[in-house]
Backbone bond lengths (Angstrom), bond angles and torsions (degrees), N, CA, C in turn:
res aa  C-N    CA-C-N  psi(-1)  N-CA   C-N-CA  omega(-1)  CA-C   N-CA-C  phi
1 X - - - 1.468 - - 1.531 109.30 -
2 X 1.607 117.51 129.69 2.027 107.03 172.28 1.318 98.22 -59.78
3 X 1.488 73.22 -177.74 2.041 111.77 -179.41 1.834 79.86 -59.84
4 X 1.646 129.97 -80.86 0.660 106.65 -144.01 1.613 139.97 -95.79
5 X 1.413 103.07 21.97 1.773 121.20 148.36 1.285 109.22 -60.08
6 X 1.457 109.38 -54.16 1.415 100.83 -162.97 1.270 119.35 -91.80
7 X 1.528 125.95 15.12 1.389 132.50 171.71 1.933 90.40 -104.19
8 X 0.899 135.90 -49.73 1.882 125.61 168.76 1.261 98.03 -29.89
9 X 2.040 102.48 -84.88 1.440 107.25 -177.67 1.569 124.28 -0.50
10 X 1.960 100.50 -75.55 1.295 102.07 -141.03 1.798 85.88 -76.21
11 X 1.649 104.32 -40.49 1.377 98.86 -175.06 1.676 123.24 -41.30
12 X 1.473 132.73 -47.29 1.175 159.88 177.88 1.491 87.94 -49.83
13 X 1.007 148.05 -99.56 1.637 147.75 147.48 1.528 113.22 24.88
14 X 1.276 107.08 -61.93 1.484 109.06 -144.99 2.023 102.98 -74.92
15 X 2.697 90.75 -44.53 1.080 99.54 160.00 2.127 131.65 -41.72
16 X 1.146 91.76 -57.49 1.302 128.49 170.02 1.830 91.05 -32.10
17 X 0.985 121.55 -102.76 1.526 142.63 -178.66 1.467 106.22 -24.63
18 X 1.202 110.70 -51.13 1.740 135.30 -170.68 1.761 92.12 -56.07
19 X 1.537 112.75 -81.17 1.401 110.66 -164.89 1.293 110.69 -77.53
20 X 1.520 123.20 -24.57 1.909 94.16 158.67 1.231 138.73 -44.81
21 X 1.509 92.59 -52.00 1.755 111.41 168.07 1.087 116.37 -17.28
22 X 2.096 111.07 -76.22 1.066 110.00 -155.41 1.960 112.61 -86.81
23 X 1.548 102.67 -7.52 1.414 121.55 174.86 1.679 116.90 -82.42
24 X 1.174 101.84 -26.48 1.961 77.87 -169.35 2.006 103.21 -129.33
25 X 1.047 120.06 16.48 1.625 137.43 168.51 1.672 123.46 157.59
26 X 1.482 84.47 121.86 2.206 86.56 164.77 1.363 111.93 -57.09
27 X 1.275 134.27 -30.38 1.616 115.09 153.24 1.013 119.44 -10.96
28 X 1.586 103.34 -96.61 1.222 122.77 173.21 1.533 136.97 -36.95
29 X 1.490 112.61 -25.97 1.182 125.21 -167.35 1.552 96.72 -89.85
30 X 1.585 109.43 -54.04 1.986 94.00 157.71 0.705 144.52 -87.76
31 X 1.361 109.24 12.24 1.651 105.36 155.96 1.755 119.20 -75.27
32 X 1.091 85.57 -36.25 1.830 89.02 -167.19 1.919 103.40 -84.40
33 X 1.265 124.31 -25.28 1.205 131.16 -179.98 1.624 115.06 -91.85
34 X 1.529 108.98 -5.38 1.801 116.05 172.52 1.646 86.28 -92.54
35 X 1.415 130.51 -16.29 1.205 115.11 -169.56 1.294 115.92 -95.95
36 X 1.359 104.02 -27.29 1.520 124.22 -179.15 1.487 108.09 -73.20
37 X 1.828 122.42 -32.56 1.482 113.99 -174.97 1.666 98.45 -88.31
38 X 1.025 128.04 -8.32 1.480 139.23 173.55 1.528 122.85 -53.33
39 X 1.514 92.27 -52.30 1.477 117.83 174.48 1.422 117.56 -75.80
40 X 1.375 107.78 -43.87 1.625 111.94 -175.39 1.269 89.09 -66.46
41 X 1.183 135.03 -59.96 1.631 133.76 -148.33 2.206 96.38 -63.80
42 X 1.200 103.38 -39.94 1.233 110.90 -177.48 1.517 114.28 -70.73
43 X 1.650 130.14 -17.96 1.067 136.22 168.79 1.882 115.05 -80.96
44 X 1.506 85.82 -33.93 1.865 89.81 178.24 1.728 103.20 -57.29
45 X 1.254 109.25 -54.02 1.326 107.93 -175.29 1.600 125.00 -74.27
46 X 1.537 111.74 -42.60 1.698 83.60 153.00 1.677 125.27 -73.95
47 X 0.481 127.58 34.30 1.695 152.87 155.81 1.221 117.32 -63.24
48 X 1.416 100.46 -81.43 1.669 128.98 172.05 1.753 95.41 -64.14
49 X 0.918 110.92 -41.59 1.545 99.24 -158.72 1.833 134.20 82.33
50 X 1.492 85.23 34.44 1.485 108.53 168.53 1.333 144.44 -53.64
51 X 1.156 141.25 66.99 1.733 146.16 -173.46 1.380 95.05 11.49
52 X 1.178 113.72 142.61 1.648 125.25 160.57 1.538 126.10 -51.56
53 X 1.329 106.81 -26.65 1.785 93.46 175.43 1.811 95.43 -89.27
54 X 0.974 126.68 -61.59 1.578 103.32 176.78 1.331 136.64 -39.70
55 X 1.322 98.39 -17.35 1.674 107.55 173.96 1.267 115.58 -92.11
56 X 1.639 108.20 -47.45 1.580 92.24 155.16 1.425 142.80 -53.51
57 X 1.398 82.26 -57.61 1.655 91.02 169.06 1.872 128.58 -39.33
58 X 1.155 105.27 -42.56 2.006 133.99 149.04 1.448 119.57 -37.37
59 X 1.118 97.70 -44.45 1.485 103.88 -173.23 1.582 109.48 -88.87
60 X 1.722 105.14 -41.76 1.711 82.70 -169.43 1.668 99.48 -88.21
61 X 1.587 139.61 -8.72 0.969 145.94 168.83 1.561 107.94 -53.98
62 X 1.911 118.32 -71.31 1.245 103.72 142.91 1.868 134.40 4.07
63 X 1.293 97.32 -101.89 1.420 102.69 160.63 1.530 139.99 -25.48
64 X 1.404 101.75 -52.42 1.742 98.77 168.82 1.497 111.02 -71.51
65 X 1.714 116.33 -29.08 1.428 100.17 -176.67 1.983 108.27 -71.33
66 X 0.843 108.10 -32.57 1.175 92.10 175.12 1.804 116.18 -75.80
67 X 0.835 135.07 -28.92 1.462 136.11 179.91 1.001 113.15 -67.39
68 X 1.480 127.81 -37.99 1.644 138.20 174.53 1.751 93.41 -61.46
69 X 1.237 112.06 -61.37 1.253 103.79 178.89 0.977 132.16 -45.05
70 X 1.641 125.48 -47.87 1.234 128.86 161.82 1.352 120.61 -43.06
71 X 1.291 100.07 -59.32 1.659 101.90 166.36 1.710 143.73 -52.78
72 X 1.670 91.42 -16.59 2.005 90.33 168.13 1.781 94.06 -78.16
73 X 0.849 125.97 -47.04 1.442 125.50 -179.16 1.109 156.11 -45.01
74 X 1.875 93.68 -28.12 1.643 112.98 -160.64 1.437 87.10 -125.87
75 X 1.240 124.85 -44.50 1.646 130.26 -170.69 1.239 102.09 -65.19
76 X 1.152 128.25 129.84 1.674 122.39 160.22 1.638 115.22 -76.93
77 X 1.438 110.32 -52.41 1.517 86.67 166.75 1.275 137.59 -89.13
78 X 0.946 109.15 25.79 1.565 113.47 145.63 1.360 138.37 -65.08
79 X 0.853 141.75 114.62 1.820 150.38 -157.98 1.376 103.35 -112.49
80 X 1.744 113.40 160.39 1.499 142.24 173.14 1.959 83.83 -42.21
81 X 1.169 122.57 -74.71 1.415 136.01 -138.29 1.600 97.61 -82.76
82 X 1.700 137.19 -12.34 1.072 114.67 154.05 1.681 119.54 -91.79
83 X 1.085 111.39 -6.60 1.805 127.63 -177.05 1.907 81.48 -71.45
84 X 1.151 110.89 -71.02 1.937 115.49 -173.84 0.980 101.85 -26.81
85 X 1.575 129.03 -60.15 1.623 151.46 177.83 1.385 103.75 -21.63
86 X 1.261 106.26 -69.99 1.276 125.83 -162.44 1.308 112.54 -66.71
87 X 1.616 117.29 -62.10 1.169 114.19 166.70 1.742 141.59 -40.70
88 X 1.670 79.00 -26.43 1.529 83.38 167.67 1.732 123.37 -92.61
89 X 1.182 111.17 -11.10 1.618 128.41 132.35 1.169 111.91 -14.50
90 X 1.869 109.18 -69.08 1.393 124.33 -134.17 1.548 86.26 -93.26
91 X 1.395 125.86 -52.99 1.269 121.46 177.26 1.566 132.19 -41.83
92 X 1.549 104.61 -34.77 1.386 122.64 -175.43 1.335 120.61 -86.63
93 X 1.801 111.03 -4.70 1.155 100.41 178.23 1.622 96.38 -107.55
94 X 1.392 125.88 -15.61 1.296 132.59 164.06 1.629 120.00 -33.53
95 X 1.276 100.84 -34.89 1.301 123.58 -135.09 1.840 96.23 -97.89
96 X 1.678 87.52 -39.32 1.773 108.07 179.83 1.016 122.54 -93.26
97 X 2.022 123.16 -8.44 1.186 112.38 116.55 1.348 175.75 24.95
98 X 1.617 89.14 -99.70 1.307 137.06 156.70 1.480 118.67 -39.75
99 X 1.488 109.98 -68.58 1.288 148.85 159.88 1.390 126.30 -33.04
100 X 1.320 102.87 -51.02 1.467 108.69 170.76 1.893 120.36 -67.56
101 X 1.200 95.51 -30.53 1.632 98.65 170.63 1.435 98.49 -38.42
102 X 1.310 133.48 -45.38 1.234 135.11 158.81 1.635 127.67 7.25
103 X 1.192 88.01 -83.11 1.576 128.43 162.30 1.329 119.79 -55.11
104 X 1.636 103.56 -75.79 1.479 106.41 -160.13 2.313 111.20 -68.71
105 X 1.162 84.08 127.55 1.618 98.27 179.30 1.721 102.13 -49.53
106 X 1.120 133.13 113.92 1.411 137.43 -157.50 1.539 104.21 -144.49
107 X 1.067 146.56 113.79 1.594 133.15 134.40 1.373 130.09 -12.92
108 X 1.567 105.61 -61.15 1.520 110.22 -173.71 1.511 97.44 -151.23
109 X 1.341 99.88 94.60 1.638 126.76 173.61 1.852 91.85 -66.53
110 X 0.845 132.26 -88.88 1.391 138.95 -167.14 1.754 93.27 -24.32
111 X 1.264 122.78 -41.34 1.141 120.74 -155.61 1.836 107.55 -74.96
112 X 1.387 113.44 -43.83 1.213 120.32 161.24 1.031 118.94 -85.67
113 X 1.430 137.22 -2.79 1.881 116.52 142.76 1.536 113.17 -53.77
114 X 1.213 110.71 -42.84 1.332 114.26 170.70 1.245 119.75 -46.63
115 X 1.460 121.70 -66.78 1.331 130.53 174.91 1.362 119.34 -43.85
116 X 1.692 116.81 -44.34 1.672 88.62 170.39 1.461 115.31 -109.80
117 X 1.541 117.47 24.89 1.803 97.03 140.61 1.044 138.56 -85.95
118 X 1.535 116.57 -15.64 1.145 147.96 160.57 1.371 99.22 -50.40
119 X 1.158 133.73 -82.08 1.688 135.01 -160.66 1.481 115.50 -71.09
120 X 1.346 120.21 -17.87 1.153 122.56 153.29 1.149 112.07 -92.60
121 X 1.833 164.96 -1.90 1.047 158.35 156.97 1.837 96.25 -68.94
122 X 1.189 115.31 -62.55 1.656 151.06 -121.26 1.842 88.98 -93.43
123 X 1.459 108.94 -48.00 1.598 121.57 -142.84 1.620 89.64 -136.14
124 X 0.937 129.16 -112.11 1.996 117.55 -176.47 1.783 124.36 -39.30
125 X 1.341 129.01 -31.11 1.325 97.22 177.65 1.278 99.99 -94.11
126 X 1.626 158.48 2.71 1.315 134.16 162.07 1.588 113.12 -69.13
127 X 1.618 107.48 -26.53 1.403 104.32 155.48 1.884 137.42 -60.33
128 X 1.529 89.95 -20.46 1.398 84.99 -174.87 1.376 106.05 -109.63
129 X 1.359 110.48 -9.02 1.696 107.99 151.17 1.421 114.19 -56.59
130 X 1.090 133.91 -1.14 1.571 126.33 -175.04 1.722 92.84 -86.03
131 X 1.136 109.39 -19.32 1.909 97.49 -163.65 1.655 88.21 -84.57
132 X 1.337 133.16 -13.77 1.723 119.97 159.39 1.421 115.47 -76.77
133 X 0.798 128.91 -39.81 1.352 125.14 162.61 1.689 121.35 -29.51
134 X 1.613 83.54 -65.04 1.455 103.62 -167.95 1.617 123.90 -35.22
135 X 1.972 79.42 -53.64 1.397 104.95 -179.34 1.619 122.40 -54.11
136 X 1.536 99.99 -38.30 1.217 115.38 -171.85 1.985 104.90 -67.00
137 X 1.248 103.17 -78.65 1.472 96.82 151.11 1.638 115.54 -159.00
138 X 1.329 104.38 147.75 1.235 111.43 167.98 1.540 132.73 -50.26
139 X 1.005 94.44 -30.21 1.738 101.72 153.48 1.243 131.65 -66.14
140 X 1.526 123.91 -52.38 1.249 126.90 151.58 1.230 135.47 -21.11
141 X 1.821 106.86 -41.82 1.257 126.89 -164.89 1.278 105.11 -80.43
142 X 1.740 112.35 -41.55 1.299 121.60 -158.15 1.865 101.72 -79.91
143 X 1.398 104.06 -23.89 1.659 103.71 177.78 1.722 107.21 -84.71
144 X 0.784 89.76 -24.94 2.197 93.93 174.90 1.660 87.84 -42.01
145 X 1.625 112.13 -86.06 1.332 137.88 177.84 1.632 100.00 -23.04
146 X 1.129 112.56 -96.76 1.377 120.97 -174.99 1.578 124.52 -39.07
147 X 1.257 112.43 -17.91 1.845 128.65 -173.08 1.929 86.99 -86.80
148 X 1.446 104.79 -39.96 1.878 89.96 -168.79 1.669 89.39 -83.70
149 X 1.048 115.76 -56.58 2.068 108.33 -168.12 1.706 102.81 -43.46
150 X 1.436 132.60 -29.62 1.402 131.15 -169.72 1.232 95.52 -90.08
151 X 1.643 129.05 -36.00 1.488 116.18 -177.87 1.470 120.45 -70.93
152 X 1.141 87.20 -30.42 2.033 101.87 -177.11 1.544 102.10 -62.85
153 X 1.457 105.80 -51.05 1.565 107.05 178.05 1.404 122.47 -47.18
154 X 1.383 101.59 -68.61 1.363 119.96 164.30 1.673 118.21 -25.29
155 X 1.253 111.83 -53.24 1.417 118.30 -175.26 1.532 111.26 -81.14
156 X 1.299 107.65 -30.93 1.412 111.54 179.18 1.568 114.99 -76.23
157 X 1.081 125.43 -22.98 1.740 134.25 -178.64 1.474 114.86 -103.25
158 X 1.160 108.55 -25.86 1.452 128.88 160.29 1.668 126.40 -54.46
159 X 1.340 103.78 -45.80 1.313 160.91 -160.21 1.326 96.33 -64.00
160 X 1.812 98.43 -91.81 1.471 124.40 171.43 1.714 116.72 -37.18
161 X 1.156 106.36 -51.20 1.379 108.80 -169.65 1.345 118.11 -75.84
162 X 1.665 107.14 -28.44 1.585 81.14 163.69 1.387 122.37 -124.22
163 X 1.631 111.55 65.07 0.906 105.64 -155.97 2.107 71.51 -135.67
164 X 1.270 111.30 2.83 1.727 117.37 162.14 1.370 124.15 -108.81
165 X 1.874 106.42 18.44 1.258 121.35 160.28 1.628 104.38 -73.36
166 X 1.563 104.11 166.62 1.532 95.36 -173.14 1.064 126.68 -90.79
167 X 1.162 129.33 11.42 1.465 130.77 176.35 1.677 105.68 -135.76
168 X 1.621 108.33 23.43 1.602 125.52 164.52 1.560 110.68 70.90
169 X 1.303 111.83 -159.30 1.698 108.37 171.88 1.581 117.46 -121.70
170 X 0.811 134.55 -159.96 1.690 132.56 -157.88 1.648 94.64 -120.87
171 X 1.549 109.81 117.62 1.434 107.50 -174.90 1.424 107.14 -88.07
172 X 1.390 125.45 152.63 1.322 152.75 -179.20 1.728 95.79 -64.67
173 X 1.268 106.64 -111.59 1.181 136.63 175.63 1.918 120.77 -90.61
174 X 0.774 97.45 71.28 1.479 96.51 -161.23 1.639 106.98 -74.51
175 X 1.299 113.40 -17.67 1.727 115.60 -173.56 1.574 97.58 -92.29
176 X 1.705 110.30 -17.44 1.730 96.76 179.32 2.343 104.69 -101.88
177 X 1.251 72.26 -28.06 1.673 75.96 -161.20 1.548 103.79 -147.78
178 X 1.602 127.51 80.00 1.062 158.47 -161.79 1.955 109.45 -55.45
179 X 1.278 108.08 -43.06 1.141 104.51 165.93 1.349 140.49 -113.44
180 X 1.969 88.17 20.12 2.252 76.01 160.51 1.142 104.14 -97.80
181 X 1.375 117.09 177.70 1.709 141.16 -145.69 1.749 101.73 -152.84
182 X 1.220 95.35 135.20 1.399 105.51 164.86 1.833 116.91 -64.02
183 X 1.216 104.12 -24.51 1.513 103.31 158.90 1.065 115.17 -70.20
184 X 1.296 132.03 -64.31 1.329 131.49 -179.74 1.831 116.99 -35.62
185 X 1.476 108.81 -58.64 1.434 117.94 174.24 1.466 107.93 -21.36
186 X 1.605 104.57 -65.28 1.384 111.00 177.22 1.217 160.19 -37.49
187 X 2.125 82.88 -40.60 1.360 94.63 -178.89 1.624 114.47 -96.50
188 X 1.461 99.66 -6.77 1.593 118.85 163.31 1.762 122.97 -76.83
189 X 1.334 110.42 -10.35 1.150 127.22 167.61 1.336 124.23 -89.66
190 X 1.551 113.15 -28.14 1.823 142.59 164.82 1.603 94.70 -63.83
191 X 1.461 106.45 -52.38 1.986 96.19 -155.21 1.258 87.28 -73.69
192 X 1.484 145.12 -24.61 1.085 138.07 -133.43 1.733 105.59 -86.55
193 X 1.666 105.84 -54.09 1.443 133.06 172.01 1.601 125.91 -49.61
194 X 1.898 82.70 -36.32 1.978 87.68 166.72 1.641 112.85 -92.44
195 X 1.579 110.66 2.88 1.707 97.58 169.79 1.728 87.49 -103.99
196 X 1.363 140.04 -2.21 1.714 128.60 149.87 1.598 127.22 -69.55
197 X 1.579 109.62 -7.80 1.481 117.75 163.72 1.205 93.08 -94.22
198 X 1.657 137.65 -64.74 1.522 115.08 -153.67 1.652 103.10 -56.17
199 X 1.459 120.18 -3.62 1.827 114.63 -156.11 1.833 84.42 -71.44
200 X 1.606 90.45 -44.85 1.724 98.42 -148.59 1.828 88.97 -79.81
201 X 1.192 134.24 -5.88 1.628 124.19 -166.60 1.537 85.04 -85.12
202 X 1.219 126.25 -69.06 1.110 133.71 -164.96 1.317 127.89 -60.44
203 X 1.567 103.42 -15.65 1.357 111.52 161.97 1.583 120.88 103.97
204 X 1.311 115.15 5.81 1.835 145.51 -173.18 1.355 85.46 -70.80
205 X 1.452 122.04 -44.31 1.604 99.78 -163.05 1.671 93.44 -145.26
206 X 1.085 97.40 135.67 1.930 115.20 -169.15 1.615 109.16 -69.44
207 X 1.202 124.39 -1.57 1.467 127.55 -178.93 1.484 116.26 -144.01
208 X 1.362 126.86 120.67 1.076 109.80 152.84 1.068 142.65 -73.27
209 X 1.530 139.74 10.86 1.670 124.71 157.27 1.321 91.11 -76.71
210 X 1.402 135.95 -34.52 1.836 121.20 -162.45 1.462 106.04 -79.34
211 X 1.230 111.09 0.86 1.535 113.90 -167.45 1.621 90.04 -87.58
212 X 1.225 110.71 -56.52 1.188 129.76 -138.76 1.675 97.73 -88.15
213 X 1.656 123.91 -25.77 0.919 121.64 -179.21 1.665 106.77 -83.79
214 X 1.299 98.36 -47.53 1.850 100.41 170.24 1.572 118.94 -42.03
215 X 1.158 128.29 -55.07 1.175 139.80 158.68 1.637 116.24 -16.72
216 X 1.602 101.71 -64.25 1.158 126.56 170.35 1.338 134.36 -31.44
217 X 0.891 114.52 -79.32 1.624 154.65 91.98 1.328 102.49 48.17
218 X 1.145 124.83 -100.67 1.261 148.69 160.90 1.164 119.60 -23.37
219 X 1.951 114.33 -70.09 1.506 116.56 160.60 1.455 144.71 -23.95
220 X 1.611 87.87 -35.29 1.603 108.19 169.34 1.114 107.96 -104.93
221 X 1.009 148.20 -19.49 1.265 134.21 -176.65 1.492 104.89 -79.49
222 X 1.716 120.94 -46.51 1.109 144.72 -164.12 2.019 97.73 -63.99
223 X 1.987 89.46 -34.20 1.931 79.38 -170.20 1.309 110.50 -73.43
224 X 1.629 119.76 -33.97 1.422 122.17 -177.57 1.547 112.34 -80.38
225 X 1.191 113.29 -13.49 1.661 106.01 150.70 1.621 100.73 -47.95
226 X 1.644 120.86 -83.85 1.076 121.87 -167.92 1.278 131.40 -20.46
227 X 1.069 111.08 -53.62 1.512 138.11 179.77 1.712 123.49 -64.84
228 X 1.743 92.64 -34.57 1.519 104.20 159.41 1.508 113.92 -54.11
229 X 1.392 105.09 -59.74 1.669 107.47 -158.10 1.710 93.67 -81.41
230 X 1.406 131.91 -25.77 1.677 122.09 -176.12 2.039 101.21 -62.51
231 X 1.612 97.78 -15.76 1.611 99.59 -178.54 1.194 126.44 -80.22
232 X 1.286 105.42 -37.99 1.476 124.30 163.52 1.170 101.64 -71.55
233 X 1.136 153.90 -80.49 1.469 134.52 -167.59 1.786 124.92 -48.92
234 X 1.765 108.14 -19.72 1.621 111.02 164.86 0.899 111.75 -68.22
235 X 1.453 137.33 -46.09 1.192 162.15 -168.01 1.575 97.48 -57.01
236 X 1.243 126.56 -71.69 1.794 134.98 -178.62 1.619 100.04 -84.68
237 X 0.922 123.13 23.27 1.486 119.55 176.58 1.151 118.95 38.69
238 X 1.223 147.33 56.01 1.303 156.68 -141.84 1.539 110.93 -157.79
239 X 1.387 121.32 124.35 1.420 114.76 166.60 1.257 132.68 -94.26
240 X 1.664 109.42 -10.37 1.399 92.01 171.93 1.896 88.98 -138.22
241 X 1.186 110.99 173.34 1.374 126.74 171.26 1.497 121.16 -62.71
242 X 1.478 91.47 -40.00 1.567 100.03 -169.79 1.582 105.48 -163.34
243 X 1.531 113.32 -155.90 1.225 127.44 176.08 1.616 122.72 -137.02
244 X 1.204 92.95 30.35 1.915 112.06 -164.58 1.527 104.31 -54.95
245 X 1.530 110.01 -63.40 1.678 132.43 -147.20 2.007 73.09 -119.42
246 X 1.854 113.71 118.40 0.481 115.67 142.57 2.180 139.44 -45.26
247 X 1.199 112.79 137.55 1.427 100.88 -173.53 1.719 107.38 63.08
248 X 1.425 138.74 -18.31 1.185 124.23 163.62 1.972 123.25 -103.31
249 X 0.974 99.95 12.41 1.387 111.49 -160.45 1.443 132.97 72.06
250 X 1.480 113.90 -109.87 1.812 116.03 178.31 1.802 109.27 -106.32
251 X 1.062 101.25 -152.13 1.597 105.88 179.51 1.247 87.81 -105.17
252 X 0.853 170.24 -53.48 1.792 163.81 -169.41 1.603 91.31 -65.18
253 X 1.230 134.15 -68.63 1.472 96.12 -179.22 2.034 137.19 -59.83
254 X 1.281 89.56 2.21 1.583 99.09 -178.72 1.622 95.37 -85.35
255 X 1.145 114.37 -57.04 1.593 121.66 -169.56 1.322 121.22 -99.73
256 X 1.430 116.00 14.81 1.444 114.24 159.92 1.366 126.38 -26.94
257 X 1.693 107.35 -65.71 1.069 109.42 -176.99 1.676 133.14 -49.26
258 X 1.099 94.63 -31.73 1.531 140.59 177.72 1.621 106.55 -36.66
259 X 1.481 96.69 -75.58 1.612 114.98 172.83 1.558 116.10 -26.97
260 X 1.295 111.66 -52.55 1.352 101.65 -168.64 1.374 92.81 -95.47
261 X 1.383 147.21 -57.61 1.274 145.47 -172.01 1.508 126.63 -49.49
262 X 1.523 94.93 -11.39 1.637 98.48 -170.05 2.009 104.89 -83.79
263 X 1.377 88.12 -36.80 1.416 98.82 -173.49 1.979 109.55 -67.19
264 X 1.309 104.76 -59.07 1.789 105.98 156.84 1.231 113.14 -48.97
265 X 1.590 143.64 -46.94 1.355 115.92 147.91 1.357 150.98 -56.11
266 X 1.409 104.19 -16.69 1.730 116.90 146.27 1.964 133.85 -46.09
267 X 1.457 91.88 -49.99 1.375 122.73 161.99 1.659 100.50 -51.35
268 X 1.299 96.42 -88.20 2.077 96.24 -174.01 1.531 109.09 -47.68
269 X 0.865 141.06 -38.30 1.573 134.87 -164.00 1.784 100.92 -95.11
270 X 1.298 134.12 -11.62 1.159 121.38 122.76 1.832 150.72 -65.33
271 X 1.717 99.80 -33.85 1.320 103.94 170.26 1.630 103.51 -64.13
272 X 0.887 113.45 -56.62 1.662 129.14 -159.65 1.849 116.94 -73.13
């Protein structure tokens, strides 16, 4: 099969997986998204190149923060004061962690304390900000998603095309991420505003300036996600995160954008 069957394929899939999730049960949606922040968190650290108990330890820490989350949300009897419970669970094993650098024979202990507050600040709670969203509405959630896949597009076709004008297009960041364009930005900021009218046509969101500003919103937030994780990967010389999504690389390059946008969509779907 080419590169590019099997980058549709897996891509078609991943879309596919993504909006059932958040469309036809929160079951489903945490099950497959405690698995998904599992992995990302587990890609940050072979990344870095983190000893195995910090990475484990990362990963299933990861994991409970998002599941607890799921769980103030979806559980009814669950309360403010057993979610605290937990968290203080979650804190204490952070903490023992931490601690074990102690122990474990390491080069640069400081360096992997870093690494997993980082991947749990950076990589698991913008994931487990998705279970506020959720709550708030499933629609919301599903335009978060859909506002970065239309901006990416947008910027990417935008991008291309005028970048076969003859004197090319005007690069962004060219020492972090070589081929976005200040054109592109734009035209990813254009697709972005007309998926903040279909929010408000269709009825996802009761206003159009909030439609249209969320959208917004997002686009940028969603691009300097991008740009975060294209930094970290210049930085380790590395082009992709992983090998998750054939033809797309890891789960951190699917949801880069994500990271930072998910958490500013936490913010709006509470203000709003």
């Amino acid at each position: 099969m080419s590169t590019f069957w099997k980058r549709l394929l897996s891509g078609t899939v991943y879309v596919g997986l993504v909006i059932a999730s958040i469309l036809v049960s929160p079951i489903f949606f945490g099950v497959l998204f405690c698995l998904l922040t599992m992995l990302a968190v587990y890609e940050y650290h072979e990344l870095l190149g983190t000893h195995l108990v910090c990475t484990v330890g990362a990963v299933l820490a990861g994991g409970y923060l998002f599941a607890t989350t799921w769980c103030l949300f979806q559980v009814e009897t669950l309360d403010i004061a057993d979610f605290a419970t937990m968290q203080i669970v979650y804190a204490a094993f952070i903490a023992l962690l931490l601690l074990l650098e102690l122990w474990v024979k390491s080069e640069d202990p400081i360096r992997n304390w870093g690494d997993l507050l980082i991947s749990q600040a950076m990589v698991a709670l913008p994931f487990a900000c998705m279970n506020i969203i959720l709550d708030s509405s499933k629609y919301l959630l599903l335009a978060l998603f859909i506002t970065i896949w239309v901006n990416d597009t947008g910027a990417y076709c935008i991008g291309m095309l005028t970048a076969k004008r003859k004197n090319g297009n005007h690069k962004m960041f060219p020492r972090v991420s070589p081929k976005k364009s200040w054109e592109g930005l734009i035209g990813g900021f254009a697709f972005s505003l007309l998926a903040g009218y279909i929010y408000y046509v269709v009825g996802w969101m009761d206003s159009l300036p909030k439609a249209l500003a969320f959208a917004m919103i997002i686009a940028v937030s969603g691009t300097f996600g991008d740009l975060m994780e294209s930094l970290l990967k210049r930085a380790l010389g590395v082009k992709d995160s992983g090998k998750f999504l054939p033809g797309h690389g890891g789960v951190l390059d699917r949801f880069d954008s994500l990271l930072l946008a998910t958490p500013v969509a936490a913010i709006l779907a509470v203000l709003l």
